[in-house]
ZADO-1210 file (C-alpha; in nm, 4 decimals, padded with zeros to 6 digits):
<atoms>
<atom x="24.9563" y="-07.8634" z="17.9784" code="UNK" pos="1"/>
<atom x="25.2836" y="-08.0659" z="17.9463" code="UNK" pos="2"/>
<atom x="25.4816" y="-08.0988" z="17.6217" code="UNK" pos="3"/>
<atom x="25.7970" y="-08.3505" z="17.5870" code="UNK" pos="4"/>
<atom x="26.0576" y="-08.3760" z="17.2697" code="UNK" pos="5"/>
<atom x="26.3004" y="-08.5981" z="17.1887" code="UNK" pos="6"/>
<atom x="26.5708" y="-08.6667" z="16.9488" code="UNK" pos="7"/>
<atom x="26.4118" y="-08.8493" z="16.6977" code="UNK" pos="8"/>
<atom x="26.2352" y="-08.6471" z="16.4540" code="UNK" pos="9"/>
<atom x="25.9629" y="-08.7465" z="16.1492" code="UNK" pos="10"/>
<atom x="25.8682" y="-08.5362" z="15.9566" code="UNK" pos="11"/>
<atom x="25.4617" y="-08.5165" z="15.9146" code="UNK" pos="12"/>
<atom x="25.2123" y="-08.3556" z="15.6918" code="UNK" pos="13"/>
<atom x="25.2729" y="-08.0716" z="15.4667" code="UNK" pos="14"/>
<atom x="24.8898" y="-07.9718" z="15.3944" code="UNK" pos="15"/>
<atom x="24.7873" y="-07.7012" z="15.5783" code="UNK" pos="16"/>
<atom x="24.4064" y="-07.6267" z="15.7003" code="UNK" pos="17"/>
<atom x="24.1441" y="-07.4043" z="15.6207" code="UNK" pos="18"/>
<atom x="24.1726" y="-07.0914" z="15.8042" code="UNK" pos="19"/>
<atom x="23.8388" y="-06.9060" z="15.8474" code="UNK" pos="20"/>
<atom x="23.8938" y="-06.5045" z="15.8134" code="UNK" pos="21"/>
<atom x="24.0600" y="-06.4491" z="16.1312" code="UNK" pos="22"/>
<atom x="24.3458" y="-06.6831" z="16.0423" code="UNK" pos="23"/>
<atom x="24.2419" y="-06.8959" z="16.2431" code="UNK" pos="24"/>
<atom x="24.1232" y="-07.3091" z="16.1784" code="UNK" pos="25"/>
<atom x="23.7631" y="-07.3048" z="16.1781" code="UNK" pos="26"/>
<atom x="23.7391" y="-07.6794" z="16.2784" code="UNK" pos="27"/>
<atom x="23.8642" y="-07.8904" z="16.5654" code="UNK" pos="28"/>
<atom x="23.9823" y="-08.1204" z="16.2783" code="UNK" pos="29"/>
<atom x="24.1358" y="-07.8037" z="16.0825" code="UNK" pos="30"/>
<atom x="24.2723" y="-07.6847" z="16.4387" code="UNK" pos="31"/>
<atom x="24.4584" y="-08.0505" z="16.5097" code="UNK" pos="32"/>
<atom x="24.6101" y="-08.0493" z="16.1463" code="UNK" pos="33"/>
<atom x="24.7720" y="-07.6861" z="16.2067" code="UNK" pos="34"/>
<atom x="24.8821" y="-07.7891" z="16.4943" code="UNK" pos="35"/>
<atom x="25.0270" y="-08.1058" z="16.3953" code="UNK" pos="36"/>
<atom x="25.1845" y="-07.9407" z="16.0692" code="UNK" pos="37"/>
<atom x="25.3949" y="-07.6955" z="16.3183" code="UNK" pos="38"/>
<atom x="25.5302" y="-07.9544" z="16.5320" code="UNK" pos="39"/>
<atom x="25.6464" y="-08.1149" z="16.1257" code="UNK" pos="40"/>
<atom x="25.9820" y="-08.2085" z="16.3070" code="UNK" pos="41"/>
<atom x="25.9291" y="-08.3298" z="16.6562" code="UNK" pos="42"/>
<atom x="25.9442" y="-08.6074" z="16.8458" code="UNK" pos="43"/>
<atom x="25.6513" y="-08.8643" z="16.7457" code="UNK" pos="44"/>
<atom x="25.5826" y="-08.8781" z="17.0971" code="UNK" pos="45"/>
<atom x="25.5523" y="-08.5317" z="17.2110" code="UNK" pos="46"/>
<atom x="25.3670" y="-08.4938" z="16.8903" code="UNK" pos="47"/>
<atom x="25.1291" y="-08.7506" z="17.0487" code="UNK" pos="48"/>
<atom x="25.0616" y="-08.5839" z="17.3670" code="UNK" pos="49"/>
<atom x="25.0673" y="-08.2733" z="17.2023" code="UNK" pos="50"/>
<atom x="24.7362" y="-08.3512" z="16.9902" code="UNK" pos="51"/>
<atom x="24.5428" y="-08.5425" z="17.2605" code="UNK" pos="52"/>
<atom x="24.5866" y="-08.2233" z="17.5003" code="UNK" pos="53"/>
<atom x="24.4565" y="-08.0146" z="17.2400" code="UNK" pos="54"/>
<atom x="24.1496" y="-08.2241" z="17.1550" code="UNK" pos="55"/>
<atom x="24.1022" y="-08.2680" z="17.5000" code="UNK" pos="56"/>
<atom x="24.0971" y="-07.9075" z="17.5639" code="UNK" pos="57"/>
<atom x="23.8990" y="-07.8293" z="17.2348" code="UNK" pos="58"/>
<atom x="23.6619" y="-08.1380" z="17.2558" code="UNK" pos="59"/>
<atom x="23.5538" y="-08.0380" z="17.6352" code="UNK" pos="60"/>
<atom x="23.5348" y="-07.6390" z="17.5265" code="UNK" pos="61"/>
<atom x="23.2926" y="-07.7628" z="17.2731" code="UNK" pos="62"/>
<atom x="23.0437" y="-07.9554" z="17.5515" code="UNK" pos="63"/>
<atom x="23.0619" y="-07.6799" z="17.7861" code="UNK" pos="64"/>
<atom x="22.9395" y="-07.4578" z="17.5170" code="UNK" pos="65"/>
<atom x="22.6581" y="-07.6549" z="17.3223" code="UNK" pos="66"/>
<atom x="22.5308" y="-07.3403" z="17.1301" code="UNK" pos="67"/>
<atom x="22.8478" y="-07.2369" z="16.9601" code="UNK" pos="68"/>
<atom x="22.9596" y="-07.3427" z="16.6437" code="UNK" pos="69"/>
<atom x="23.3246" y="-07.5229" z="16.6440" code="UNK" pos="70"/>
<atom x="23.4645" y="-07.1916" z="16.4881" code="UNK" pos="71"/>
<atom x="23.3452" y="-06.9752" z="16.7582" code="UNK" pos="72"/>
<atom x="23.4490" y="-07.1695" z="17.0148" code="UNK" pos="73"/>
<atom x="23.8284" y="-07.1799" z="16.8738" code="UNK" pos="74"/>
<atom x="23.8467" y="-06.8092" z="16.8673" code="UNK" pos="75"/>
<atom x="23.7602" y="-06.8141" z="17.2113" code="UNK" pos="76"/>
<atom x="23.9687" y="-07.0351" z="17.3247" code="UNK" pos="77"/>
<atom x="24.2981" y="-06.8575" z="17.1282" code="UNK" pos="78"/>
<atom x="24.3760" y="-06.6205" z="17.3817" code="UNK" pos="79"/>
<atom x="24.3893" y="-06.8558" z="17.6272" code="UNK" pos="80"/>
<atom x="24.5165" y="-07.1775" z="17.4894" code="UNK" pos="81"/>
<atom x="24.6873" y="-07.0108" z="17.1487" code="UNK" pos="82"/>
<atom x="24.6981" y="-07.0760" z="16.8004" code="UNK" pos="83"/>
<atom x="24.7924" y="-07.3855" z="16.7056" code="UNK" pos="84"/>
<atom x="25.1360" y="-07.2494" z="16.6134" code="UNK" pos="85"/>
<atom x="25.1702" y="-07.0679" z="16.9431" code="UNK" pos="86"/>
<atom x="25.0455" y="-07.3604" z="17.1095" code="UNK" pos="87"/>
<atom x="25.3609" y="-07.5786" z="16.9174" code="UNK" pos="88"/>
<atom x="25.5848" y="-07.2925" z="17.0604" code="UNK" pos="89"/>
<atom x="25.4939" y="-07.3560" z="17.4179" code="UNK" pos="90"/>
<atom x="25.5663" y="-07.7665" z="17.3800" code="UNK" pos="91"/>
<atom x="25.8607" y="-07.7132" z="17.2218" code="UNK" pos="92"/>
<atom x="26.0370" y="-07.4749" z="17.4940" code="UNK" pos="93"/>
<atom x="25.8350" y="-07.6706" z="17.7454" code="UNK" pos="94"/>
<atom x="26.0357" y="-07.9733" z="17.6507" code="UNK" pos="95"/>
<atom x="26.3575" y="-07.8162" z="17.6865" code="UNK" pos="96"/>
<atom x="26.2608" y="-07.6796" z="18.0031" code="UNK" pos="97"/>
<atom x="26.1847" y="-08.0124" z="18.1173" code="UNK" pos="98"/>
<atom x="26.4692" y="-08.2231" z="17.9615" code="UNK" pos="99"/>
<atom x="26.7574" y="-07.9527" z="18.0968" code="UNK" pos="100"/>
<atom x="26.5713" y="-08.0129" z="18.4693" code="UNK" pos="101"/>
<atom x="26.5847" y="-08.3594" z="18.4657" code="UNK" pos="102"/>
<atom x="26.9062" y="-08.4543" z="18.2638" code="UNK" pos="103"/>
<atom x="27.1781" y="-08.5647" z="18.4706" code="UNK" pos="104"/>
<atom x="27.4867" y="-08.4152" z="18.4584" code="UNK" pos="105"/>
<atom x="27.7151" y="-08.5773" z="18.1741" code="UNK" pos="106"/>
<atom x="28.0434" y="-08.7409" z="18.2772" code="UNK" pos="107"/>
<atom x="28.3330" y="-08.5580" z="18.1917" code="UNK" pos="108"/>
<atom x="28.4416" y="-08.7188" z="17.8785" code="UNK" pos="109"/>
<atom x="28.7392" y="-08.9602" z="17.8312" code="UNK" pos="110"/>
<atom x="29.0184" y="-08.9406" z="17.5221" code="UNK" pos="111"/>
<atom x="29.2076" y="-09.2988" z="17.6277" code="UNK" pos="112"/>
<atom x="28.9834" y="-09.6393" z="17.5643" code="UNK" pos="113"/>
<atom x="29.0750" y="-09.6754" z="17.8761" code="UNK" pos="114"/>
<atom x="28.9033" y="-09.4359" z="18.0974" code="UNK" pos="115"/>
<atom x="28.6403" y="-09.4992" z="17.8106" code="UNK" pos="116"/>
<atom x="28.5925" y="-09.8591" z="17.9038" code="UNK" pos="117"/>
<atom x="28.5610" y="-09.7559" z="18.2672" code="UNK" pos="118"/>
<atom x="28.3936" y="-09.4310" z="18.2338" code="UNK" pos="119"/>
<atom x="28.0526" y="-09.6615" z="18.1428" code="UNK" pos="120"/>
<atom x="27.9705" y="-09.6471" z="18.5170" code="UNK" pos="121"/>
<atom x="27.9465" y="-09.3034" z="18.5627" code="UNK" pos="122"/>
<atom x="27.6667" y="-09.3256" z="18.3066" code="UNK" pos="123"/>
<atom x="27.3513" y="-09.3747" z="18.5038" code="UNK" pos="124"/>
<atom x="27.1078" y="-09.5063" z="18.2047" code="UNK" pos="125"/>
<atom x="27.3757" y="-09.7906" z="18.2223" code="UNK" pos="126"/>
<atom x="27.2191" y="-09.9090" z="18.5612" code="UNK" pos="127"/>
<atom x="26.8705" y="-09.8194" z="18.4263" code="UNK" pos="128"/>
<atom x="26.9470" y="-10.0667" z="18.1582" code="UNK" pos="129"/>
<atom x="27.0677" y="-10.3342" z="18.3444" code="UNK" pos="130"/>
<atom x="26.7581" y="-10.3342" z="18.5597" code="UNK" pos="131"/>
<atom x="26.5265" y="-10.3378" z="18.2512" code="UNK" pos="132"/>
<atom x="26.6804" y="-10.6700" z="18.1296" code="UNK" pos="133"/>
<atom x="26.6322" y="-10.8281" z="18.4512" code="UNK" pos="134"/>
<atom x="26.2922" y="-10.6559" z="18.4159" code="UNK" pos="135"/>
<atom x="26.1778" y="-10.7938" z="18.1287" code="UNK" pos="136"/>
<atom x="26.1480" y="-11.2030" z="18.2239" code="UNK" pos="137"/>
<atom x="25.8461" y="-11.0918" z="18.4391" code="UNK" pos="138"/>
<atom x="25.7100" y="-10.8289" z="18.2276" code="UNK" pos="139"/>
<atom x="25.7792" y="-11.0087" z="17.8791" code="UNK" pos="140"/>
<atom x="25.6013" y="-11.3415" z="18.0432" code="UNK" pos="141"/>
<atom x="25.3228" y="-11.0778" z="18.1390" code="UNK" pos="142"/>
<atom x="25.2786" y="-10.9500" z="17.8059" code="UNK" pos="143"/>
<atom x="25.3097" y="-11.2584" z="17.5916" code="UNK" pos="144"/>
<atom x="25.0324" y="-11.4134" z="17.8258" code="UNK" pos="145"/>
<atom x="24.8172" y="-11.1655" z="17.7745" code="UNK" pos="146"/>
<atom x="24.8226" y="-11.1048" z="17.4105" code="UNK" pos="147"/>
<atom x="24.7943" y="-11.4457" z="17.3363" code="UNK" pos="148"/>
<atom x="24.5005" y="-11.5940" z="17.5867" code="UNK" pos="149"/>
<atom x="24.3245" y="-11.2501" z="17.4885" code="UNK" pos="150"/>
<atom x="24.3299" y="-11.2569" z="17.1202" code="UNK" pos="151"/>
<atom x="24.2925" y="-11.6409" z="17.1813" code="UNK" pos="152"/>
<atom x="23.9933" y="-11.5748" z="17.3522" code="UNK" pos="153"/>
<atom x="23.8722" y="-11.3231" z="17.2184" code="UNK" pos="154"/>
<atom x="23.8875" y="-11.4697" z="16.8241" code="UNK" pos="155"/>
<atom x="23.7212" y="-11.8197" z="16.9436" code="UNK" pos="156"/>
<atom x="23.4468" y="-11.6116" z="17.1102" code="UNK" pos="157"/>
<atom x="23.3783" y="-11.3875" z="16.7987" code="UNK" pos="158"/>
<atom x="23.1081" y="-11.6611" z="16.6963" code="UNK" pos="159"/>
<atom x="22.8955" y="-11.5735" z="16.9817" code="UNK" pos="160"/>
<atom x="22.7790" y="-11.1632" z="17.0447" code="UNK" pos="161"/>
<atom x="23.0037" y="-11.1539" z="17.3691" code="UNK" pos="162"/>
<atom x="23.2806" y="-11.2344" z="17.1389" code="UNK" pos="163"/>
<atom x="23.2796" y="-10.8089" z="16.9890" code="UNK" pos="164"/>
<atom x="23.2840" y="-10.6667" z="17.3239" code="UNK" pos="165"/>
<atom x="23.5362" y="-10.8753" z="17.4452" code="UNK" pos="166"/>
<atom x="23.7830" y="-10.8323" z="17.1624" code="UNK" pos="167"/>
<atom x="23.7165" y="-10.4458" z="17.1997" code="UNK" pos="168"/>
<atom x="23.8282" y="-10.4802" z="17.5424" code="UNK" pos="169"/>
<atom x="24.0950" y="-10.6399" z="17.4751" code="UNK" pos="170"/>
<atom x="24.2081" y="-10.3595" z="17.1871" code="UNK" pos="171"/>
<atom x="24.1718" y="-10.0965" z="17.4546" code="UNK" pos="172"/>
<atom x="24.4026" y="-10.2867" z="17.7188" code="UNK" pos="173"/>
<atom x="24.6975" y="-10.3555" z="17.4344" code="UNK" pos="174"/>
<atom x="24.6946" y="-09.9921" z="17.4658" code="UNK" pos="175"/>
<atom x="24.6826" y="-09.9247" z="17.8259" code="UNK" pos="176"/>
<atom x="24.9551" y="-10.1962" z="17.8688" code="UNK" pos="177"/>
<atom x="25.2085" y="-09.9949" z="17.5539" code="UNK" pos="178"/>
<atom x="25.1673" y="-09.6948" z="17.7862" code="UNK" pos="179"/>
<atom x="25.2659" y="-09.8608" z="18.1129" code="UNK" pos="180"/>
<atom x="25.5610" y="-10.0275" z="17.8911" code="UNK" pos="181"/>
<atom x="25.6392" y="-09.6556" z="17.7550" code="UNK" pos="182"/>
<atom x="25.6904" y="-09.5319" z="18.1064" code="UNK" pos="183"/>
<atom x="25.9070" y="-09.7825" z="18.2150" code="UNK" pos="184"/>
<atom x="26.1033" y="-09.7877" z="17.8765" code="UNK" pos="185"/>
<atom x="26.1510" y="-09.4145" z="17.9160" code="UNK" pos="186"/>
<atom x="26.2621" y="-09.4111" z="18.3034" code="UNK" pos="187"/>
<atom x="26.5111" y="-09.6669" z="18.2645" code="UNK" pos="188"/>
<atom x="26.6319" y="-09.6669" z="17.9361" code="UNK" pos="189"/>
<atom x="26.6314" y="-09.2611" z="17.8647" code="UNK" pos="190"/>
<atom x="26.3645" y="-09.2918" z="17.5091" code="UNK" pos="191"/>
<atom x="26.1069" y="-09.0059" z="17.4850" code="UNK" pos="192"/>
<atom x="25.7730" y="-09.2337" z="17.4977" code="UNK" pos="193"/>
<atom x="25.4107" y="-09.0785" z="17.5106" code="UNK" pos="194"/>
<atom x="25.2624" y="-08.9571" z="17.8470" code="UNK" pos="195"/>
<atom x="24.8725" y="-08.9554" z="17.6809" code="UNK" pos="196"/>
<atom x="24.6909" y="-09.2488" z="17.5054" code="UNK" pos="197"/>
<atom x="24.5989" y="-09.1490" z="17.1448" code="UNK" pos="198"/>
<atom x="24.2656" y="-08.9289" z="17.1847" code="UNK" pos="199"/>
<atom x="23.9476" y="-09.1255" z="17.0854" code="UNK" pos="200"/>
<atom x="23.6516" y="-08.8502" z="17.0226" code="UNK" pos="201"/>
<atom x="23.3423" y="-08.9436" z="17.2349" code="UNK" pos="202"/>
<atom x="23.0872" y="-08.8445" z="16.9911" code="UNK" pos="203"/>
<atom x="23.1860" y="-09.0489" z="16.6939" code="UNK" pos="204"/>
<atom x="23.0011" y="-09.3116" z="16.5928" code="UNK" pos="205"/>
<atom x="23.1031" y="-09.6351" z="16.7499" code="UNK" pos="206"/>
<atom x="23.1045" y="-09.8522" z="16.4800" code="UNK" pos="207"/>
<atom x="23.3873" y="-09.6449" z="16.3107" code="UNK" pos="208"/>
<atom x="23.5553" y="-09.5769" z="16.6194" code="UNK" pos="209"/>
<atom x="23.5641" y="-09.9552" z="16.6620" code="UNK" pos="210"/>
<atom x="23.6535" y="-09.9158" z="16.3072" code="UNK" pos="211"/>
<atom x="23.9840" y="-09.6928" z="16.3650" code="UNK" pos="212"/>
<atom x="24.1170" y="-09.9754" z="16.6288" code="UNK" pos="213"/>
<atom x="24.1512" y="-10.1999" z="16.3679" code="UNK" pos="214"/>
<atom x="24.2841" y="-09.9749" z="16.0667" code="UNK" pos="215"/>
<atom x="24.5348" y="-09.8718" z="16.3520" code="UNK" pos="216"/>
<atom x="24.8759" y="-09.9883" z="16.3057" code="UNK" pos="217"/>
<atom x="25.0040" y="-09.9342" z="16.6203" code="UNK" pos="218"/>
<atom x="24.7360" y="-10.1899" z="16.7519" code="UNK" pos="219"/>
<atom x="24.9027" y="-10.4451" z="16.5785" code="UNK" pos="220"/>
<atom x="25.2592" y="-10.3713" z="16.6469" code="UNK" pos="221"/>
<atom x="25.1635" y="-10.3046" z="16.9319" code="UNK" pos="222"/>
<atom x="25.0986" y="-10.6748" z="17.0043" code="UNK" pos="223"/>
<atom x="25.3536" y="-10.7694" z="16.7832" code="UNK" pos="224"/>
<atom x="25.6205" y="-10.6028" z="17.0944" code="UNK" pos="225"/>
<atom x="25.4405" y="-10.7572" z="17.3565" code="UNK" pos="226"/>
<atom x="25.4606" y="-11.1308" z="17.1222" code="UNK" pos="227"/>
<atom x="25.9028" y="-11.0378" z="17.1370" code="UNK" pos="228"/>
<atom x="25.9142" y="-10.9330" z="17.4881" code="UNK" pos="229"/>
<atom x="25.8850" y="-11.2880" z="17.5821" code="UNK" pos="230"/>
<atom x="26.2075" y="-11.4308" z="17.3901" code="UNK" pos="231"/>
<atom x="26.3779" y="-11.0762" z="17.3979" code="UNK" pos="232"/>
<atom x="26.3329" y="-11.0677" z="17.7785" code="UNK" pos="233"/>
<atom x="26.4202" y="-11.3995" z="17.8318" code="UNK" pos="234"/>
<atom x="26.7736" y="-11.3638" z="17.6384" code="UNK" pos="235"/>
<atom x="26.7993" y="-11.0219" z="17.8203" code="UNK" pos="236"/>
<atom x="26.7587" y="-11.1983" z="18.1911" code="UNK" pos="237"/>
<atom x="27.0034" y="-11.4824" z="18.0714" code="UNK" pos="238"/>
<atom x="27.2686" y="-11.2373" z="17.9452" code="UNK" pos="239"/>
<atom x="27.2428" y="-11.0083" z="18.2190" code="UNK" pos="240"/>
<atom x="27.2756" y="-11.2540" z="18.5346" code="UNK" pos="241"/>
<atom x="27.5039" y="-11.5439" z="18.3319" code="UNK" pos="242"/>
<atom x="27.7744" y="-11.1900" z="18.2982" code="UNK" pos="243"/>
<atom x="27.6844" y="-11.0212" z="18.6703" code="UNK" pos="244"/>
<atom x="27.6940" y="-11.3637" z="18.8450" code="UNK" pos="245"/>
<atom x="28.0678" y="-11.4893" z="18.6688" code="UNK" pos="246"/>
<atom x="28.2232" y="-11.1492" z="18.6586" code="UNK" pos="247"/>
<atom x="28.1118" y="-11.1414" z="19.0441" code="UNK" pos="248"/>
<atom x="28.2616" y="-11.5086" z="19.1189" code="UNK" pos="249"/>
<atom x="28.5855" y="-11.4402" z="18.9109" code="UNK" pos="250"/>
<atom x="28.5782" y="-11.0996" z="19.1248" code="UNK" pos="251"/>
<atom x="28.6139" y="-11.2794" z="19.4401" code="UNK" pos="252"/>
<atom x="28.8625" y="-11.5401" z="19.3242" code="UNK" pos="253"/>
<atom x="29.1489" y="-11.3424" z="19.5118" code="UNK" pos="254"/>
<atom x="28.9485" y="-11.4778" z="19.8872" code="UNK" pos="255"/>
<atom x="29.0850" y="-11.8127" z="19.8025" code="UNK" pos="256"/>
<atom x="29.4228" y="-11.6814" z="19.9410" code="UNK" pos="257"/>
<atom x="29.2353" y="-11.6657" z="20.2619" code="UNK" pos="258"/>
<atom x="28.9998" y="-11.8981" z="20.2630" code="UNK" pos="259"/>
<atom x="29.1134" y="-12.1482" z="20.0218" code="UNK" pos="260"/>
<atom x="28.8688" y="-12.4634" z="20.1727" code="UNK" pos="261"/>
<atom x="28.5496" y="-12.1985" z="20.0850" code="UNK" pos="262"/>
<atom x="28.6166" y="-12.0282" z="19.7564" code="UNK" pos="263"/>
<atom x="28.7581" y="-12.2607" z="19.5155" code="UNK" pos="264"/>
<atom x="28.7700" y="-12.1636" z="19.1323" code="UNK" pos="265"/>
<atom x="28.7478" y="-12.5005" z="18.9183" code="UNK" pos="266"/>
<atom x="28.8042" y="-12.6049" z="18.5819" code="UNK" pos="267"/>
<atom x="28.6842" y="-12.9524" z="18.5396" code="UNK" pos="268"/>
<atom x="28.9601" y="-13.1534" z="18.7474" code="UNK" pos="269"/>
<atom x="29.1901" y="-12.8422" z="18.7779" code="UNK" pos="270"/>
<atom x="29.1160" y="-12.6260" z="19.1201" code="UNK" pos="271"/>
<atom x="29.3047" y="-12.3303" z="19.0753" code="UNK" pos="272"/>
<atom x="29.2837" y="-12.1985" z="19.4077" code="UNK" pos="273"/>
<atom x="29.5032" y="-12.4909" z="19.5342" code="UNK" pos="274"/>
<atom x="29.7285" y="-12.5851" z="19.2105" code="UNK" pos="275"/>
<atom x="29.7794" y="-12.2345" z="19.0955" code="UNK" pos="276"/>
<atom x="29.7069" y="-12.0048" z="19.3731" code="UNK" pos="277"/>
<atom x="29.9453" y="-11.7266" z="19.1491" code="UNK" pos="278"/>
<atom x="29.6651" y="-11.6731" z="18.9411" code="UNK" pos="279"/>
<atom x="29.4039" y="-11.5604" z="19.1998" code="UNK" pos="280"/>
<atom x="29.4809" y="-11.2003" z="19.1691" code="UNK" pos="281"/>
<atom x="29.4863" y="-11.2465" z="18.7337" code="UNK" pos="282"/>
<atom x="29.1149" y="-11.4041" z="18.7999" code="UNK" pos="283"/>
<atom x="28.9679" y="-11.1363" z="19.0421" code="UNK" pos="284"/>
<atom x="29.1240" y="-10.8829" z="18.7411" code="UNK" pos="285"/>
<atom x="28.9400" y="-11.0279" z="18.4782" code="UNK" pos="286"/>
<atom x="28.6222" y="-11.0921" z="18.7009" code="UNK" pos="287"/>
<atom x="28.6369" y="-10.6727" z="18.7403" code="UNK" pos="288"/>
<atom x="28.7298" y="-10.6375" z="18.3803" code="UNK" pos="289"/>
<atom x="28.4081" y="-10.8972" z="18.2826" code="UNK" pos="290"/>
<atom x="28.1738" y="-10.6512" z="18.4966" code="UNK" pos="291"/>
<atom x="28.2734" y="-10.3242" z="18.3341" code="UNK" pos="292"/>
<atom x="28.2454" y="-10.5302" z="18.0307" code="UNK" pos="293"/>
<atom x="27.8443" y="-10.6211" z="18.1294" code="UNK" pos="294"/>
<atom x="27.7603" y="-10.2686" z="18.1954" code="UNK" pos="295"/>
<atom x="27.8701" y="-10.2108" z="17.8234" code="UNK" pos="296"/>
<atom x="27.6611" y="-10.4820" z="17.6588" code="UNK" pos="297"/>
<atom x="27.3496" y="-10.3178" z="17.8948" code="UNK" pos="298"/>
<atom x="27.4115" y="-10.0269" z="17.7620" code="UNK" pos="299"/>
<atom x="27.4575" y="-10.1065" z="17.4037" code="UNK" pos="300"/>
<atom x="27.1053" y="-10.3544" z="17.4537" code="UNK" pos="301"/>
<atom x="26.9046" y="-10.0454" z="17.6298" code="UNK" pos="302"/>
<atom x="26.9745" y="-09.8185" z="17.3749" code="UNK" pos="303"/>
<atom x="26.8712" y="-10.1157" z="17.0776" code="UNK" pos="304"/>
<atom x="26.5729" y="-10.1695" z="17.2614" code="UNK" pos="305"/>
<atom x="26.4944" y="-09.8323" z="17.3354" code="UNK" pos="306"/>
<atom x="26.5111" y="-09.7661" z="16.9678" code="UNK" pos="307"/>
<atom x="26.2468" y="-10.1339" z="16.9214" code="UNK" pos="308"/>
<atom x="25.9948" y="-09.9922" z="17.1851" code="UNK" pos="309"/>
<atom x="26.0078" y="-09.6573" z="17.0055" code="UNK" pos="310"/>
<atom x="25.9047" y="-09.8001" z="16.6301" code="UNK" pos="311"/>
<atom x="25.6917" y="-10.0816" z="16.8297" code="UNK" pos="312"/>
<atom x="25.5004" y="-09.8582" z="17.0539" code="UNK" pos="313"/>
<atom x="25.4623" y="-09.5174" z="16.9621" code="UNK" pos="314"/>
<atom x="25.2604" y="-09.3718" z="16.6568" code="UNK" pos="315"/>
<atom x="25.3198" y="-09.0389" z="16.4407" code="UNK" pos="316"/>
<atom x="25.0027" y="-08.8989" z="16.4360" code="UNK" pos="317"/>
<atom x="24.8355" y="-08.8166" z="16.1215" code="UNK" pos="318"/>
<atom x="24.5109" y="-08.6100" z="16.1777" code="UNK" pos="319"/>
</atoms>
């Protein structure tokens, strides 16, 4: 079992189930609420994963023991898996557990602006960030693609009876695709993102499970990230190599000294290197200042669009 937090927090909802004489829910519906209810301020995410372990757990209890009513089979399962509040417990400190062993260590901090300014690359989400943006042509173009030839396609087709089963498909790989985005977002930008897909019971009737994509909300903002991630990671590519590639080339403005014939800095008729070779060394300066300056604006864009992806892409669940 594997529980995650993070530092957003929503709250959820404040009715409470049913508890059959034992105290404990007497429905796998009942059960999920509790459990859900306990875990009132947590992360949306871990909240997520939370609920589709339990159901998972509960659900597959249930087919392993056909004879049992859904009651009998949660006080069975209590000493092992624990009451739903027990069960919030354990995700909770498991979360901790897990941020503390992979958080890297912070870096020391800085009073003058200063060691501030070039503190930023000691931050290693920084460098995370910076490879996201130049990420995000390729996935964005990926995305966009794919949301738009498969609602395309699957809208003009709705006419015929391949038409359902195709759109379905397509509603079940908008979410596959928000969880592949969720891991990436959360390795290289630092943002708690959900680990399981939202649990879809196998016994419900398919027309309302089909139902339930559509009344989703998360299915349509869902596409409505993957529609941005072409323009946002089109601007992000542009901004990020545009600031690398002329902070690098101002950087190495101070190798016209030596080889004057090879790196020449030019504006329009003026060459610098040979009419003002005094202000190499003020170039190369601001070239080094332009690339601290770069790992800022990644950082500052990782953490915006770490806060987009989070809104975008993950759901608080409501059972």
């Amino acid at each position: 079992m594997s529980a995650l937090a993070n530092e957003h927090a929503t709250p959820g909802p404040q009715a409470g189930p049913s508890p059959d004489k034992s105290g404990l829910p007497a429905t796998i519906p009942e059960y999920l609420a509790a459990l859900r209810a306990a875990l009132t301020d947590a992360d949306p995410a871990m909240i997520q994963d939370a609920l589709y372990d339990a159901e998972d757990y509960l659900r597959s209890e249930m087919a392993a023991q056909p004879g049992k009513s859904e009651a009998e089979v949660i006080a069975e399962v209590a000493g092992s898996y624990g009451a739903p509040d027990e069960v919030a417990d354990i995700y909770r400190q498991a979360e901790v557990t897990v941020n503390r062993a992979l958080r890297t260590p912070a870096p020391p901090k800085r009073t003058s602006w200063v060691g501030r300014f070039f503190g930023i690359a000691a931050d290693p989400h920084t460098y995370g960030a910076l490879f996201y943006m130049l990420l995000s042509l390729g996935t964005g173009i990926v995305y966009f693609t794919w949301t738009v030839v498969g609602l395309s396609l699957s809208l003009g087709l709705l006419i015929l009876i391949v038409g359902v089963p195709l759109l379905l498909l397509f509603l079940a790989s908008t979410r596959l695709l928000s969880l592949v985005e969720g891991r990436i977002v959360e390795t290289l930008l630092g943002v708690r993102m959900p680990r399981r897909p939202l649990y879809s019971q196998r016994d419900k009737p398919w027309l309302k499970r089909i139902g339930e994509m559509f009344t989703d909300g998360r299915t349509w903002t869902t596409m409505l990230y993957f529609l941005l991630m072409l323009p946002l990671g089109t601007a992000y590519f542009s901004i990020a190599v545009t600031l690398l590639a002329t902070g690098v080339g101002l950087s190495a403005a101070v190798l016209g000294f030596f080889f004057p014939d090879r790196f020449n800095i030019m504006f329009v008729d003026w060459n610098v290197t040979t009419d003002a070779p005094w202000m190499l060394p003020l170039w190369t300066a601001a070239g080094i200042v332009l690339l601290f300056a770069t790992l800022h604006v990644a950082r500052a864009i990782g953490r915006l669009h770490g806060w987009l992806a989070k809104h975008l892409l993950v759901r608080d669940p409501v059972v």
